[in-house]
C-alpha positions in Angstrom: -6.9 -29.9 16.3 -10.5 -30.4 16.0 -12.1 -27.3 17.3 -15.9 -27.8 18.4 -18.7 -24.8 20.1 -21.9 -24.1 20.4 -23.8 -22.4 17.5 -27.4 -20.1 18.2 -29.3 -19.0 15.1 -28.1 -15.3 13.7 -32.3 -14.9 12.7 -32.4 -14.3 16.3 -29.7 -11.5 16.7 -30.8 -9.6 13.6 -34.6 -9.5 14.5 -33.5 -7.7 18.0 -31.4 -5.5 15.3 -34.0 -4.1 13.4 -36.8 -4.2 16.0 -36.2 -0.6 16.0 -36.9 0.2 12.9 -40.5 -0.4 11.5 -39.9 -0.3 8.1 -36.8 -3.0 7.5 -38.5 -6.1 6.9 -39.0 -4.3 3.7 -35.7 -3.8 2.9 -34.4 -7.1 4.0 -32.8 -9.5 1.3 -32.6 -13.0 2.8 -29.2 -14.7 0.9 -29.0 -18.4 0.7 -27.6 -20.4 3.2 -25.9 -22.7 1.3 -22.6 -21.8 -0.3 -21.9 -22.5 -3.9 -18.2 -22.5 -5.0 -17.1 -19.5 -7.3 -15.6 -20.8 -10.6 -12.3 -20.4 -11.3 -8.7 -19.0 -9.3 -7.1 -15.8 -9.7 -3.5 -15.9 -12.0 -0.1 -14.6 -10.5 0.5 -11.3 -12.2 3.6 -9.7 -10.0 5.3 -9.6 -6.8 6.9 -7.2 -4.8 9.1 -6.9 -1.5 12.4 -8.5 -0.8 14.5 -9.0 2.7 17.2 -7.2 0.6 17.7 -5.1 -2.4 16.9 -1.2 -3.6 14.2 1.1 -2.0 11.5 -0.1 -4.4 11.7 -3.4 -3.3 11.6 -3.6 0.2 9.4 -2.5 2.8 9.1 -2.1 6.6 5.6 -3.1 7.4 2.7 -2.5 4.8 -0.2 -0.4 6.3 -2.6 -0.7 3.2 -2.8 -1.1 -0.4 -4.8 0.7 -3.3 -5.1 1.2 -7.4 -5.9 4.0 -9.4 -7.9 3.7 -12.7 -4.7 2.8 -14.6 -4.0 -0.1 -12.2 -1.1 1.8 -10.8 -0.3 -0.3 -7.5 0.5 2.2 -4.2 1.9 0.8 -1.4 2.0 2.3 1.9 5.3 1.7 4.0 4.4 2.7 7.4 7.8 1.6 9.3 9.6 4.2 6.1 6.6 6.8 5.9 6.4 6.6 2.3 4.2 5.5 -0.3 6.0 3.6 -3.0 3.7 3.6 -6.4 4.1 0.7 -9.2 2.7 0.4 -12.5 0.7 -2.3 -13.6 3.1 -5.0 -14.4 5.0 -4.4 -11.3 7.7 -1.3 -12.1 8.8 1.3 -9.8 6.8 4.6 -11.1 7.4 7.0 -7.8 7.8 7.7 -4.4 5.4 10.1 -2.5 6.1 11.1 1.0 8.9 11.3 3.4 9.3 10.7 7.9 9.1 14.3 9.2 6.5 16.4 10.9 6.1 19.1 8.2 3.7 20.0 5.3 3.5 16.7 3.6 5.6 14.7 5.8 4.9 11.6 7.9 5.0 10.1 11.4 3.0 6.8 11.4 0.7 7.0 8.8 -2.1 4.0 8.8 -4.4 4.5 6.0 -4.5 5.5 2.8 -6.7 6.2 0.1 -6.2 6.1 -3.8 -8.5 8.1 -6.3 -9.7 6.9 -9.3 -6.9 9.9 -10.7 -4.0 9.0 -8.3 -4.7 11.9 -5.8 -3.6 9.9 -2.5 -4.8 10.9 1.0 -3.1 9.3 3.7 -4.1 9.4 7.5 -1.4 9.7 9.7 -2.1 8.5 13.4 0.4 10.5 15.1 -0.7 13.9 14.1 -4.2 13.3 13.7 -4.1 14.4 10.2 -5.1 13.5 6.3 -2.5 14.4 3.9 -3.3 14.9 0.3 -1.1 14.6 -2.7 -1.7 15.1 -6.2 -1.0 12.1 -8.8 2.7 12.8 -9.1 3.2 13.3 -5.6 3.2 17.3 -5.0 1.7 17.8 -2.0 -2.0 19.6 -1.7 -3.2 20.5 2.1 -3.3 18.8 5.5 -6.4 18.3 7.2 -7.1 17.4 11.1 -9.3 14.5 11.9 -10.9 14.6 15.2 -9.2 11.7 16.3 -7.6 8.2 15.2 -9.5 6.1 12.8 -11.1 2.6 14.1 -8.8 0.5 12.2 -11.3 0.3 9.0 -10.3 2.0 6.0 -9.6 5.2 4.7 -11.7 4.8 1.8 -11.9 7.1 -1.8 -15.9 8.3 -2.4 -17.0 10.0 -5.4 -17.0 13.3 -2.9 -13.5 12.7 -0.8 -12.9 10.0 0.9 -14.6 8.3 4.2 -13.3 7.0 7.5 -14.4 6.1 10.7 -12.6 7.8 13.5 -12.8 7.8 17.2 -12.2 10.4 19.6 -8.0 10.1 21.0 -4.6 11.8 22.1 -6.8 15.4 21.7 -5.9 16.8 25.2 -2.8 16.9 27.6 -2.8 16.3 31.0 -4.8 13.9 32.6 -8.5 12.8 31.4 -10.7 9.7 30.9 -13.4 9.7 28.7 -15.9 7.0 27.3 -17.3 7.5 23.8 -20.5 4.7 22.7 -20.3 5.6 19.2 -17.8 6.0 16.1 -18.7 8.6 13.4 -18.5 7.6 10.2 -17.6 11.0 8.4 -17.1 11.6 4.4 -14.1 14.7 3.8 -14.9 16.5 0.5 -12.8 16.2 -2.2 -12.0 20.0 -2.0 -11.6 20.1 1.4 -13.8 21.7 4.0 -15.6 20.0 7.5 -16.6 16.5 6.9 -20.3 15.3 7.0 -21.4 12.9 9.2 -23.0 9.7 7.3 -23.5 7.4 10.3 -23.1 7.0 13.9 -21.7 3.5 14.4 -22.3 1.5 17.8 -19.1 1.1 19.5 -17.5 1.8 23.1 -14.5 3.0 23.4 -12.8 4.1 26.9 -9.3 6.3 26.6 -7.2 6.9 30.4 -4.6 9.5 29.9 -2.0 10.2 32.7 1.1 12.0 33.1 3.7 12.1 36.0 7.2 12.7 36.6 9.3 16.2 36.7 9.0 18.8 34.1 12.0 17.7 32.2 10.6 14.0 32.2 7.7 14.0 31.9 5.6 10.7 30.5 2.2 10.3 29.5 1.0 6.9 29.0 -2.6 6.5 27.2 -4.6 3.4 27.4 -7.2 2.6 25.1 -9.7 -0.3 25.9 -12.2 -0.9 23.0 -15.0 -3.6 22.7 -14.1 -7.1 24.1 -12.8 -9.5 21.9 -14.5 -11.5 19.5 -16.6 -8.2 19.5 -17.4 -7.3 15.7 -15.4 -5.2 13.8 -16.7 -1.7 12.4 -16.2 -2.9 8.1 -17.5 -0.9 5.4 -16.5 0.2 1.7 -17.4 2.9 -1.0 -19.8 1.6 -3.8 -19.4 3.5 -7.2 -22.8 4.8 -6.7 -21.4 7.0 -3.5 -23.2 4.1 -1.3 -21.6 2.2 1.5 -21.9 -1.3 2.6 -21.1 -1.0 6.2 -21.5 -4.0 9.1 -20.9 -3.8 12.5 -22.9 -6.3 14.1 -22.3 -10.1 15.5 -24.3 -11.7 12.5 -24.2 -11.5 9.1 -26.0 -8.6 8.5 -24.5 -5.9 5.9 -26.5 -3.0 5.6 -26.4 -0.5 2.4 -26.8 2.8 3.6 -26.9 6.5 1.3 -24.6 9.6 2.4 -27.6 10.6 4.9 -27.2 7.4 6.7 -30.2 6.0 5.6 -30.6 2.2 5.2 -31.5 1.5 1.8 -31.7 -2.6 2.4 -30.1 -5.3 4.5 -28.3 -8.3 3.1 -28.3 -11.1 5.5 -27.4 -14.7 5.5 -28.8 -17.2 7.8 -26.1 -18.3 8.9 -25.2 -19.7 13.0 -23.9 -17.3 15.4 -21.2 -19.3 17.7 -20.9 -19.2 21.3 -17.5 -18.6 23.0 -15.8 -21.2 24.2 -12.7 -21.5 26.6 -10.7 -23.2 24.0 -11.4 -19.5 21.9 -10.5 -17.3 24.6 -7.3 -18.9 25.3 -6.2 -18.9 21.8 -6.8 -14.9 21.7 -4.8 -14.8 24.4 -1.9 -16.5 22.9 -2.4 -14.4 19.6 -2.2 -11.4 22.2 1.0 -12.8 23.7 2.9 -13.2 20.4 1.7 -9.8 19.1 3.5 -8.4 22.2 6.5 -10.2 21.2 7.1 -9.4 17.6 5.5 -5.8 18.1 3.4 -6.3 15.4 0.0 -4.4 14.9 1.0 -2.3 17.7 2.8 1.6 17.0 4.7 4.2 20.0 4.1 7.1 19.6 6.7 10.0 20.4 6.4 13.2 21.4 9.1 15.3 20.0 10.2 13.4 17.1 10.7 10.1 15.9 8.1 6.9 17.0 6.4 4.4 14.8 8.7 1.4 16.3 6.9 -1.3 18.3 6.9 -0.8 22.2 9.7 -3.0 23.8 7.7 -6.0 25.4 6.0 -6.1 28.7 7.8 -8.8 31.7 6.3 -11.7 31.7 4.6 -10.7 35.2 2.7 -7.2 33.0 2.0 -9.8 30.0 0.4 -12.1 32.3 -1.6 -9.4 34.5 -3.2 -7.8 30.4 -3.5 -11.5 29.7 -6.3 -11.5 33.1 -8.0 -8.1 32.2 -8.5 -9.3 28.4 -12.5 -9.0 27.9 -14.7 -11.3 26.0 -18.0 -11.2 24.2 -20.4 -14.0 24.5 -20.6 -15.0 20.7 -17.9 -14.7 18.1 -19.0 -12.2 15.1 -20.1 -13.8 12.0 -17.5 -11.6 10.0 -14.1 -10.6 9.5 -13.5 -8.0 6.5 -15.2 -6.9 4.3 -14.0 -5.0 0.8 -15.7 -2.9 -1.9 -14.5 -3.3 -5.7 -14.9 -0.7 -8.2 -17.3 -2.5 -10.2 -20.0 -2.5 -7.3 -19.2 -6.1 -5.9 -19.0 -6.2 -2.2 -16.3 -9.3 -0.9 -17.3 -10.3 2.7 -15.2 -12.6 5.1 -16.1 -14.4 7.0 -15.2 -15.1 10.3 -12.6 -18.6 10.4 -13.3 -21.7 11.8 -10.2 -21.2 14.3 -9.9 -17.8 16.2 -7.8 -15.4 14.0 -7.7 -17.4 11.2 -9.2 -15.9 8.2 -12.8 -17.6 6.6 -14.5 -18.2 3.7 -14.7 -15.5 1.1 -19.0 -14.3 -0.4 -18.9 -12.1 -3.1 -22.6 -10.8 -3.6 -23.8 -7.3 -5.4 -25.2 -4.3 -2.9 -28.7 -5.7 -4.5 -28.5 -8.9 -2.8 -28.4 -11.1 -5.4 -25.4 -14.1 -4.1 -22.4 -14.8 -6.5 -21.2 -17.8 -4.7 -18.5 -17.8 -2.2 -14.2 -19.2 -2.1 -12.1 -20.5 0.3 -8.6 -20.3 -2.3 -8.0 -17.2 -1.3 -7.5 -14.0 1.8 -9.5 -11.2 1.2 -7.5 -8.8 -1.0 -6.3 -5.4 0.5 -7.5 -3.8 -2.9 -9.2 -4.6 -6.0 -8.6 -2.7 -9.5 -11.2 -1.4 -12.1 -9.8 -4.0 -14.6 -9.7 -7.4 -11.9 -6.4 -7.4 -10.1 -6.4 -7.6 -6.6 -3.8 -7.0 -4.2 -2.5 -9.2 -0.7 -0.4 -8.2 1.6 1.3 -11.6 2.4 4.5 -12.8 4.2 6.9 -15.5 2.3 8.5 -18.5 3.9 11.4 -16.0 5.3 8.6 -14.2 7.2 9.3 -11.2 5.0 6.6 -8.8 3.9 5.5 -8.5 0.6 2.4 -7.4 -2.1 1.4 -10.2 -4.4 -1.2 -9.2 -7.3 -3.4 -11.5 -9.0 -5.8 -11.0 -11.8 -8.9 -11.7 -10.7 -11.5 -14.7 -12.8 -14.1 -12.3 -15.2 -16.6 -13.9 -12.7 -15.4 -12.3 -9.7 -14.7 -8.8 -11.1 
């Protein structure tokens, strides 16, 4: 199908950007706009996940991925609660974590991050809490977030770990509140209150209601974030402690310090496309099928259990979410965006289809522009020493982590 919109130039969106701010144009490195292919492909290292066999090789839906210095591979299992943790060419080292609502227990954890040391802290959305464990999987201490994160990562920093979260599930009863920004907050290492690093523009809307008798009693909570085709909150750590952090509809990725100060901008000038109806109705079809598998969507139970997928709405409810789906006026510029531990930031870019995943630029957090590939997703991890990590689904639609070693180029 031969998909055609209407393009405006991003120049336009990223001068209204930093109109507020006197000093950028300082601190704005322009990136060329025409791509040049990265040399090279990534090599198959190893594979894991199987529709059948032991407990180390198969999962139940793969939250996130993440290496330690030795290129130990972790692998968060959210369906199974666990974290399963393999060694660089593939074997089962460990298990860390188990389902249960204790000390070091899990309910529907979403996140994790991985130090360089193999300390793992993983955010669990149904308690609100970060769970840390030491390299061979004692657990340390539990600490309460102030709400759910975003959907970025939880992400190691030389001082802790950072992650965006936004305000949800903290009262009972009924309540509606509106929040028009997402704090970006870095946990110390040793644990303590986090610090705030940046406020990031985002609106969010949570409806909480109960009803029914005592004994019965349901709460449903609706969450309605930024329209679609809105962009995304991405960011990653830099070795340095700095963050490259985007949030806007162009390609715009800001470097900011701990104290949320921009240090530069690294733009592309690249177009900025206009919605069209053909776009809107194929987010509503990806919206339809993600109600039917249940995929990308949690419950959440009160009084033990949760983590399955909600049973599907009638076709009459589907239909009625299908009319109150939002949608922005332009389609953001990008997708992902990772951080590798050598200080290369991966960006994606935004398909030419709705939902399908674009062209890959690898650039430094100086601006300078290492060229850009279309032969592979962006990874869910990359190692000190150049593998890279994909969460993938084989030709039996079964979920599985593929690692590749990554071209010297592109480390």
């Amino acid at each position: 199908m031969r998909h055609t919109g209407i393009t405006i130039a991003a120049p336009l969106l990223a001068l209204a950007l930093l109109a507020a701010d006197a000093g950028a144009q300082g601190r704005i490195v322009q990136l060329p706009r025409a791509d040049r292919a990265l040399a090279g492909a990534p090599a198959a290292v190893y594979t894991i996940g199987a529709a059948e066999g032991a407990e180390e090789e198969t999962f139940g839906t793969i939250a996130g991925v993440g290496f330690d210095a030795a290129e130990n591979l972790y692998v968060l299992d959210q369906q199974n609660a666990r974290v399963m943790v393999y060694g660089p060419n593939g074997r089962f080292l460990r298990r860390i974590g188990k389902k249960g609502q204790g000390p070091g227990e899990l309910m529907i954890p979403t996140q994790i991050a991985v130090a360089p040391d193999g300390t793992v802290t993983i955010n669990d959305m149904a308690t609100q809490r970060l769970n840390v464990f030491r390299p061979d999987g004692t657990f340390v201490r539990t600490l309460q977030t102030p709400g759910v994160t975003t959907g970025g990562p939880l992400a190691w920093h030389p001082r802790g770990f950072l992650g965006a979260f936004r305000p949800m599930m903290s009262r009972e009863g009924n309540f509606s509140q509106t929040s028009t920004s997402v704090p970006l907050l870095l946990y110390p290492a040793a644990g303590g209150e986090p610090a705030k690093v940046f406020d990031v523009p985002q609106t969010i809307s949570v409806q909480q209601t109960s009803g029914g008798p005592a004994a019965a009693q349901t709460t449903r909570l609706r969450v309605s974030g930024p329209a679609a085709f809105s962009p995304a909150v991405l960011y990653g750590v830099l070795p340095t402690g700095q963050v490259a952090l985007s949030f806007t509809s162009g390609y715009t990725v800001r470097v900011i310090d701990t104290k949320g100060q921009t240090l530069r901008y690294l733009q592309r000038p690249l177009p900025v496309r206009l919605t069209t109806e053909a776009d809107r109705e194929r987010a509503r079809a990806q919206r339809r099928e993600m109600f039917r598998t249940g995929r990308g969507m949690v419950r959440i139970v009160t009084g033990g259990g949760g983590g399955a997928a909600p049973p599907p709405p009638s076709a009459a409810e589907l239909e009625a979410r299908m009319g109150e789906m939002r949608f922005a006026d332009t389609i953001a510029a990008l997708r992902g965006l990772r951080t590798s531990p050598s200080g290369k930031i991966w960006v994606e870019r935004t398909g030419r289809l709705v939902g399908e995943p674009g062209p890959l630029d690898l650039i430094t957090p100086e601006g300078q522009y290492l060229g850009t590939t279309t032969a592979m997703q962006l990874p869910g991890a990359i190692s000190r020493g150049g593998l890279a990590a994909f969460i993938t689904r084989d030709e039996d639609d079964v979920e599985q982590v593929v690692v590749k070693r990554l071209p010297a180029g592109w480390r």
